[in-house]
Backbone as a chain_set.jsonl record, in Angstrom:
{"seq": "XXXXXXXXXXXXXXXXXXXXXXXXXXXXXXXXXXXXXXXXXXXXXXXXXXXXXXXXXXXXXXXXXXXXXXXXXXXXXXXXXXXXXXXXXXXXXXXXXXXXXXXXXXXXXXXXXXXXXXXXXXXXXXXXXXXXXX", "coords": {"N": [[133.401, 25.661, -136.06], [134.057, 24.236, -138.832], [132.974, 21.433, -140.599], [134.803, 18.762, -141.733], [135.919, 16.789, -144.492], [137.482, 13.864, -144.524], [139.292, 11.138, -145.569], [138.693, 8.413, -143.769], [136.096, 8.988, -143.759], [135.201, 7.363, -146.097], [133.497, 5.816, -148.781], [134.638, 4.513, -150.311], [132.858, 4.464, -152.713], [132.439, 6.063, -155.581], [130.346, 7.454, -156.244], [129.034, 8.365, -154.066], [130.708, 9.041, -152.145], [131.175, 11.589, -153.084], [128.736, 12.827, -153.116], [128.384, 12.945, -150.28], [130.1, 14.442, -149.777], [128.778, 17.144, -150.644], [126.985, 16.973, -148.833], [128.511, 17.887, -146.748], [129.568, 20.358, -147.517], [127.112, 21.491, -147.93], [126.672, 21.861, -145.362], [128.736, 22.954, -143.835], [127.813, 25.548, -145.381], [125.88, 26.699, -144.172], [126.518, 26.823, -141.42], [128.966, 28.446, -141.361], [127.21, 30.176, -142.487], [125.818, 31.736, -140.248], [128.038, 31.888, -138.286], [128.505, 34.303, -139.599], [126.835, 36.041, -138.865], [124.525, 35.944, -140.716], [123.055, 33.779, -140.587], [119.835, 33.801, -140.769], [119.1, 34.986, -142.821], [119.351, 33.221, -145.445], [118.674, 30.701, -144.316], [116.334, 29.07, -144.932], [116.595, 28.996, -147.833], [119.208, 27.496, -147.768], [118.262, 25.256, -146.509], [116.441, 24.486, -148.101], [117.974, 23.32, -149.856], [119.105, 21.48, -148.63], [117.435, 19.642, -147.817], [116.556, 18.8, -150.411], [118.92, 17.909, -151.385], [119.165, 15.326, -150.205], [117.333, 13.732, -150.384], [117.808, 12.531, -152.891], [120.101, 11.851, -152.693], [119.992, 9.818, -150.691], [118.251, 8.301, -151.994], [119.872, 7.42, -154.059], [121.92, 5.606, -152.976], [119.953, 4.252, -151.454], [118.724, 3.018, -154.263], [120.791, 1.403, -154.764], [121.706, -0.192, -153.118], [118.892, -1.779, -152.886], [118.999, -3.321, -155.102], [121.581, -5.086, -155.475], [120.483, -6.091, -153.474], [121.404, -5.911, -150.577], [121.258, -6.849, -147.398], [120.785, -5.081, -144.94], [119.15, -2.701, -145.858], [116.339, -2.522, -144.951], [116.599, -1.09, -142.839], [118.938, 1.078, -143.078], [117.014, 2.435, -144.586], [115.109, 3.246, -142.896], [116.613, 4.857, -140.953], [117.06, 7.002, -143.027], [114.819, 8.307, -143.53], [113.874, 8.841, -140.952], [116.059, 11.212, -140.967], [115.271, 13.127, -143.021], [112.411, 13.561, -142.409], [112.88, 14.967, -140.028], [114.484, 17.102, -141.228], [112.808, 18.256, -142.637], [110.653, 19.017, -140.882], [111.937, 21.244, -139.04], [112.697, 22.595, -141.649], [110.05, 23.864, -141.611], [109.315, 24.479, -139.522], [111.087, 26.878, -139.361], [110.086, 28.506, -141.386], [107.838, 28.835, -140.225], [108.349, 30.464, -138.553], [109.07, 29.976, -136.258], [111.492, 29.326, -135.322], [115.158, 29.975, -135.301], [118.018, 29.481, -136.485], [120.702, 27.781, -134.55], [123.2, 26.639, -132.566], [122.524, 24.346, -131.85], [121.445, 22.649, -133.843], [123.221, 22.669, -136.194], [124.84, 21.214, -134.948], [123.417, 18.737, -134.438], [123.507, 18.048, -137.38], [125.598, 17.927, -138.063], [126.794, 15.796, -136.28], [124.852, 13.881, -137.186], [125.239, 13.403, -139.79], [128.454, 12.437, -139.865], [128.11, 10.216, -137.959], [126.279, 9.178, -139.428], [127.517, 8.104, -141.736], [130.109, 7.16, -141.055], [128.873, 4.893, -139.459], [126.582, 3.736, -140.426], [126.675, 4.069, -143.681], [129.232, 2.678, -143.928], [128.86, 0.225, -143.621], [127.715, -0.463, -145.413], [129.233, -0.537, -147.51], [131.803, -2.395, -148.123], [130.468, -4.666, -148.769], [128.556, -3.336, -151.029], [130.938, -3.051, -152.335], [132.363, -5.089, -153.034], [130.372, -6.052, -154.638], [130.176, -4.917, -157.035], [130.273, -2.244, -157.536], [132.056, 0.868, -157.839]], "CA": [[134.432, 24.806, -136.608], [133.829, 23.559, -140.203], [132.785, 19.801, -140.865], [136.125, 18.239, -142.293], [135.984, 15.564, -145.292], [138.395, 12.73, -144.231], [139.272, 9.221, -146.398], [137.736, 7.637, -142.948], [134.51, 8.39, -144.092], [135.127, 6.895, -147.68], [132.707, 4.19, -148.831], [135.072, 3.947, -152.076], [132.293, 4.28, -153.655], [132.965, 7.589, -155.978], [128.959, 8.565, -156.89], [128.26, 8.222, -152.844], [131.557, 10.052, -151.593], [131.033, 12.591, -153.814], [127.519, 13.245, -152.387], [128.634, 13.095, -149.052], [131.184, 16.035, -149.699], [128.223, 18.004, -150.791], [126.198, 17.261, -147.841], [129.683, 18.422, -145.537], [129.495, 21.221, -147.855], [126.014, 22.133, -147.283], [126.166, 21.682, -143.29], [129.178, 24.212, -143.493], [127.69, 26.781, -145.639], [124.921, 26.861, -143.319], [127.725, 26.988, -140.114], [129.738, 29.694, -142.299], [126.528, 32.137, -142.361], [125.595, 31.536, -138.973], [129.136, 32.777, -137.64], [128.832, 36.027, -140.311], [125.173, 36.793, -138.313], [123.802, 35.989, -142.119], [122.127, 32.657, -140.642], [118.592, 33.783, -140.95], [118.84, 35.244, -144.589], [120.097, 32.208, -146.035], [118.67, 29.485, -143.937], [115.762, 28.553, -145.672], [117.443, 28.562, -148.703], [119.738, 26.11, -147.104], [117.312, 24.062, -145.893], [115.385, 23.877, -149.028], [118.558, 22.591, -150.919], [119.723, 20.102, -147.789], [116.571, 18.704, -147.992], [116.349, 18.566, -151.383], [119.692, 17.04, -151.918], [119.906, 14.775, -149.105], [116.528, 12.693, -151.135], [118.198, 12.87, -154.548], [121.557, 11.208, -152.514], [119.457, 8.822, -149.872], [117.312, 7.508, -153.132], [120.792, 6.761, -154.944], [122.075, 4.566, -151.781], [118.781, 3.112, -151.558], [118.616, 2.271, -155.196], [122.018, 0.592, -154.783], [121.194, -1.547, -151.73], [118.241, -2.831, -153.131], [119.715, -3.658, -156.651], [122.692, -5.517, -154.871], [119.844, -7.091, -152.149], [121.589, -5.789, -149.491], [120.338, -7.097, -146.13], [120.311, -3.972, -143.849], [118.355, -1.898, -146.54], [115.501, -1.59, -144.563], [117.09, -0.137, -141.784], [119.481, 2.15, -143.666], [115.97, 3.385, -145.613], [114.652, 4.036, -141.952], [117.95, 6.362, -141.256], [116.719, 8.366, -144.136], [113.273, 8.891, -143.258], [113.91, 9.865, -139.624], [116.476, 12.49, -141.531], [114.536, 13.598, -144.109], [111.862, 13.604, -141.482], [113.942, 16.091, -138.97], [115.128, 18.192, -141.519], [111.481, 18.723, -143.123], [110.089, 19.633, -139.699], [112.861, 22.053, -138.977], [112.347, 23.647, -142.18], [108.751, 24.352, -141.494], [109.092, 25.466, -138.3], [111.325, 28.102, -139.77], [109.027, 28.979, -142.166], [106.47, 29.701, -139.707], [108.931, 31.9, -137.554], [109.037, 29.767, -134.775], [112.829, 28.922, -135.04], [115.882, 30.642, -135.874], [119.263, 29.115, -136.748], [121.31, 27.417, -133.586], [123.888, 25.866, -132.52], [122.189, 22.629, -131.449], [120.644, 22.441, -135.096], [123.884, 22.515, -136.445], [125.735, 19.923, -134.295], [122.448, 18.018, -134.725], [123.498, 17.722, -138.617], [127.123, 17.535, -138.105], [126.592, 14.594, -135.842], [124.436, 13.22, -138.17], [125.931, 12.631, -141.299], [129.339, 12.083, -139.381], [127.624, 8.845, -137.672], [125.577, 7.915, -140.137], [128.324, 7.576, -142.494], [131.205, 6.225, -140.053], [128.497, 3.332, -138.764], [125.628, 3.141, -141.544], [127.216, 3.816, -144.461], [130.407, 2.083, -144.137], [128.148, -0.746, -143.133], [127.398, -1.147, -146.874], [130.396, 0.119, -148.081], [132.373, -3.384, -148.43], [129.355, -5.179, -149.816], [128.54, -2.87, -152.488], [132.078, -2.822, -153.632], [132.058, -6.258, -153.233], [129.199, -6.359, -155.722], [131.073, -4.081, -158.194], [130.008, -0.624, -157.662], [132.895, 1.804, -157.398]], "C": [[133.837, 23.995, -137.758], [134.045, 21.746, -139.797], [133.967, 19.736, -142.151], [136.013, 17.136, -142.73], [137.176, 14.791, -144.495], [138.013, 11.318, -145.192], [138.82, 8.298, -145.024], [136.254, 7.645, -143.259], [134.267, 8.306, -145.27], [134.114, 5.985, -147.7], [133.615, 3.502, -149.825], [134.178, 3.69, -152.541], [132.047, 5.748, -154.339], [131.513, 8.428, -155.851], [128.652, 8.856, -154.92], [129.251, 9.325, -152.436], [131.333, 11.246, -152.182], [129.735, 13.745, -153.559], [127.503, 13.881, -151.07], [129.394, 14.276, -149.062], [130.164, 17.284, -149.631], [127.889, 18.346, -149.924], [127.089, 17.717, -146.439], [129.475, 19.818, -146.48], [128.471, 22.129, -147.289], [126.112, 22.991, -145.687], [127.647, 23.43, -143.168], [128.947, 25.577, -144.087], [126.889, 27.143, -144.471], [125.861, 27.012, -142.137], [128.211, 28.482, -140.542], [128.889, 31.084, -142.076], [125.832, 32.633, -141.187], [126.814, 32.536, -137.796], [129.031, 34.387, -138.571], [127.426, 36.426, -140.107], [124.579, 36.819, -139.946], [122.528, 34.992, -141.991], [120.94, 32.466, -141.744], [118.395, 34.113, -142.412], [118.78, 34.361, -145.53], [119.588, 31.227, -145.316], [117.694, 28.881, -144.621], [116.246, 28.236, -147.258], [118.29, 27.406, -149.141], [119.304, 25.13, -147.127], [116.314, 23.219, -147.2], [116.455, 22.851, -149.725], [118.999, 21.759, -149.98], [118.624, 19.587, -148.173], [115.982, 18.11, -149.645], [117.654, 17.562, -151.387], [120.138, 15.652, -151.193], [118.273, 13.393, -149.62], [117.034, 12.527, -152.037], [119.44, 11.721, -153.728], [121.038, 9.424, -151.498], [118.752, 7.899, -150.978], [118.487, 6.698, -154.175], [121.48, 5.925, -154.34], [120.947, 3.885, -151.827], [118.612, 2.053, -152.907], [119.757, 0.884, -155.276], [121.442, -0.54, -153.71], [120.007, -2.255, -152.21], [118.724, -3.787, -154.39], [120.639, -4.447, -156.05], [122.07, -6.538, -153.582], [121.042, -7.099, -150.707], [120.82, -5.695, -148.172], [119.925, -5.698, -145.368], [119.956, -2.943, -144.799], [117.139, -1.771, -145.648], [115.82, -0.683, -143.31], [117.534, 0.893, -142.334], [118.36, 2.519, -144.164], [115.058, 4.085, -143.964], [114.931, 5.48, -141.115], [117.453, 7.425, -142.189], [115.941, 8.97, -143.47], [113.376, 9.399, -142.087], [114.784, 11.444, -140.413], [115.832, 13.091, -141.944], [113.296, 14.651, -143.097], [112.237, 15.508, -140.41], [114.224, 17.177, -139.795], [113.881, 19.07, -142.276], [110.959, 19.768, -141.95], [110.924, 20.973, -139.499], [112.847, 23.299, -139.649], [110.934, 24.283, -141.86], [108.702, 24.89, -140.414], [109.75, 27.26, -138.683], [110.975, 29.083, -140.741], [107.784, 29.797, -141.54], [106.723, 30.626, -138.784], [109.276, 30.913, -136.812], [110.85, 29.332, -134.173], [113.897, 29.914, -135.685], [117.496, 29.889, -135.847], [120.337, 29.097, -135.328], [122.407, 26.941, -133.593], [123.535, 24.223, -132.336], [122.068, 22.164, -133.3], [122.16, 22.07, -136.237], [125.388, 21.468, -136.027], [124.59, 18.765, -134.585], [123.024, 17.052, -136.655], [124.57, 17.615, -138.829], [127.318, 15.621, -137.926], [126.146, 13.415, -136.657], [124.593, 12.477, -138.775], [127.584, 12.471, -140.559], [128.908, 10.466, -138.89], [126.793, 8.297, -138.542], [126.313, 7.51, -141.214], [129.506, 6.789, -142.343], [130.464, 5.254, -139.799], [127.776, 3.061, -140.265], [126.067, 3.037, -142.995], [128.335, 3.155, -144.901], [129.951, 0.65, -143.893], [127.862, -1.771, -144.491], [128.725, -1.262, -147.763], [131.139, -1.023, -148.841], [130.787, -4.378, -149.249], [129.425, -4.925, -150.639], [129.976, -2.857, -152.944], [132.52, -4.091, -153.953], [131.331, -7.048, -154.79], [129.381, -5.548, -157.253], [130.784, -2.825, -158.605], [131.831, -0.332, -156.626], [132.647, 3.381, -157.441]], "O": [[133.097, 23.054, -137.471], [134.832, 21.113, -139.094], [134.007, 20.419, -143.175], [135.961, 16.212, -141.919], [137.786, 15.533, -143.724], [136.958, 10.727, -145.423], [138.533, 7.165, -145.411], [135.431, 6.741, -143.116], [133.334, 8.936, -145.768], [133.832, 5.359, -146.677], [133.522, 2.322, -150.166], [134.206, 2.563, -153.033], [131.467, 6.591, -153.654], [131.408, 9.605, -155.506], [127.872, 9.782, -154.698], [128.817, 10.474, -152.35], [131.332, 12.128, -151.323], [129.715, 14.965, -153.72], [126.92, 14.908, -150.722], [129.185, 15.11, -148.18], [130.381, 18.252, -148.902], [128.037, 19.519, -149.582], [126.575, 17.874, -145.331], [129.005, 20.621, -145.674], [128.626, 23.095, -146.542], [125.804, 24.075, -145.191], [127.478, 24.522, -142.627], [129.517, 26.587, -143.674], [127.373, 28.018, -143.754], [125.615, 28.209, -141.991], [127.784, 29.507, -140.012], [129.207, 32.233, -141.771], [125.332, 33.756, -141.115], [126.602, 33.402, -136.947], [129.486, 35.435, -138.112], [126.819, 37.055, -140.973], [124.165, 37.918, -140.314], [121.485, 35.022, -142.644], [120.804, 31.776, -142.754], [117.569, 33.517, -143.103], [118.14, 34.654, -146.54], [120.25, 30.273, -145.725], [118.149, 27.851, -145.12], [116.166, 27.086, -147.689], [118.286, 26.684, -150.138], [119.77, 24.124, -147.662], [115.78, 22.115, -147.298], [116.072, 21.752, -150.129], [119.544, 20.858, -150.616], [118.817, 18.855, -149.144], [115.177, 17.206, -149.867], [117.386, 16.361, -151.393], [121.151, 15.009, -151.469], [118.304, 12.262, -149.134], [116.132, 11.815, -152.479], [119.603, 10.67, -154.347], [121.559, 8.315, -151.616], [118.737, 6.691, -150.745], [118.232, 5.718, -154.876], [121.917, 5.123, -155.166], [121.016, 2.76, -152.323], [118.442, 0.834, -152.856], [119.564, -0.25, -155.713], [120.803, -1.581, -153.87], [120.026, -3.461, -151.964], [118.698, -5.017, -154.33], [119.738, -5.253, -156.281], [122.689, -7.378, -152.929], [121.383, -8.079, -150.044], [120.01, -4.823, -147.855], [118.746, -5.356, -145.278], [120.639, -1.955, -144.528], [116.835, -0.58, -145.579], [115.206, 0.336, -142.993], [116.783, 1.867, -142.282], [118.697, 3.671, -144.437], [114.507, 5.186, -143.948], [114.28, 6.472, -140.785], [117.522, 8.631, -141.952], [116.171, 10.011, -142.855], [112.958, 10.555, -142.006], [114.234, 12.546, -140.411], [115.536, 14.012, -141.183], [113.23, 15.878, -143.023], [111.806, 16.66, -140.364], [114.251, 18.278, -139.245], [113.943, 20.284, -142.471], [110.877, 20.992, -142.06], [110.31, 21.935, -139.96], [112.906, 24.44, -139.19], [110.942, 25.512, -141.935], [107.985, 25.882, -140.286], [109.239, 28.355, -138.447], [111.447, 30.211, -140.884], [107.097, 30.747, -141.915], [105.926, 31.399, -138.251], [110.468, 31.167, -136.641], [111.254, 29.124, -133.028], [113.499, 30.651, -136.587], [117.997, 29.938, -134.724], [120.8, 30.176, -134.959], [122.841, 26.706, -134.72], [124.187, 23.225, -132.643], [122.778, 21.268, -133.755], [122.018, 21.161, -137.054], [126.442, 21.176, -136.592], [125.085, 17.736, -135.045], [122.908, 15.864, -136.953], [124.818, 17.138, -139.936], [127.663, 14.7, -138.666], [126.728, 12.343, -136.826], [124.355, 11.27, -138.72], [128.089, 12.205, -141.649], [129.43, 9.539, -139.508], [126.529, 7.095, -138.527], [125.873, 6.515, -141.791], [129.922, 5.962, -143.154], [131.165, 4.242, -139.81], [128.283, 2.33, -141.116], [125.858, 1.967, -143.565], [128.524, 2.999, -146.107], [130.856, -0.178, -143.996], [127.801, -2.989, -144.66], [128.986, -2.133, -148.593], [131.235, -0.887, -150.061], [130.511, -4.406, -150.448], [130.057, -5.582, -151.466], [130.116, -2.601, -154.14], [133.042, -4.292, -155.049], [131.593, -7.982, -155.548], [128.735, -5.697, -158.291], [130.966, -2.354, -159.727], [132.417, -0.797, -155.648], [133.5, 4.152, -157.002]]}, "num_chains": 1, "name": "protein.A"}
């Protein structure tokens, strides 16, 4: 079952939502080639560009929160790093064979960015727009 954008997990903030679509994008290509037995062909691939784009999007939230001296910046920068973290490991394991494309792995990253954008990101959400990012 495909990860489904919703205006609940808006920040109204356009450069962030816009990110976030990708990273629902991502999570369902990776779902998508999983159900067409393609997983394994395509997962590193995947993995290289989640983890690539998921620093490129965590570094443009971060920049914001500090620029704006938002209080719960170091927490939200800890959120990253466990991600980042998780999704590094993950790839490397599948690099070295030892894993192959799941279901847990994929509710793992659903879950994810579903809660970390319904609690953590919406957390900032009124602040920064507060502070005059749209």
């Amino acid at each position: 079952m495909p990860l489904k954008w919703t205006e609940q997990l808006s920040t109204k903030i356009h450069l962030f939502d816009h990110e976030h679509k990708k990273l629902v994008e991502l999570i369902n290509k990776l779902s998508d080639a999983m159900l067409k037995k393609e997983a394994n062909n395509v997962l590193g691939s995947i993995l290289n560009e989640l983890t690539d784009y998921t620093i490129i999007h965590f570094k443009h939230e971060e920049d914001a929160m500090g620029k704006h001296n938002f209080p719960g910046l170091a927490a939200h920068k800890k959120q990253h790093e466990d991600f980042v973290s998780k999704v590094a490991d993950t790839k490397k394991k599948y690099e070295e064979g030892a894993i192959m494309l799941t279901m847990p792995l994929i509710d793992f990253l659903t879950t994810w960015v579903v809660e970390h954008i319904s609690k953590s990101d919406l957390g900032y959400s009124d602040f920064l727009v507060k502070a005059g990012m749209k």
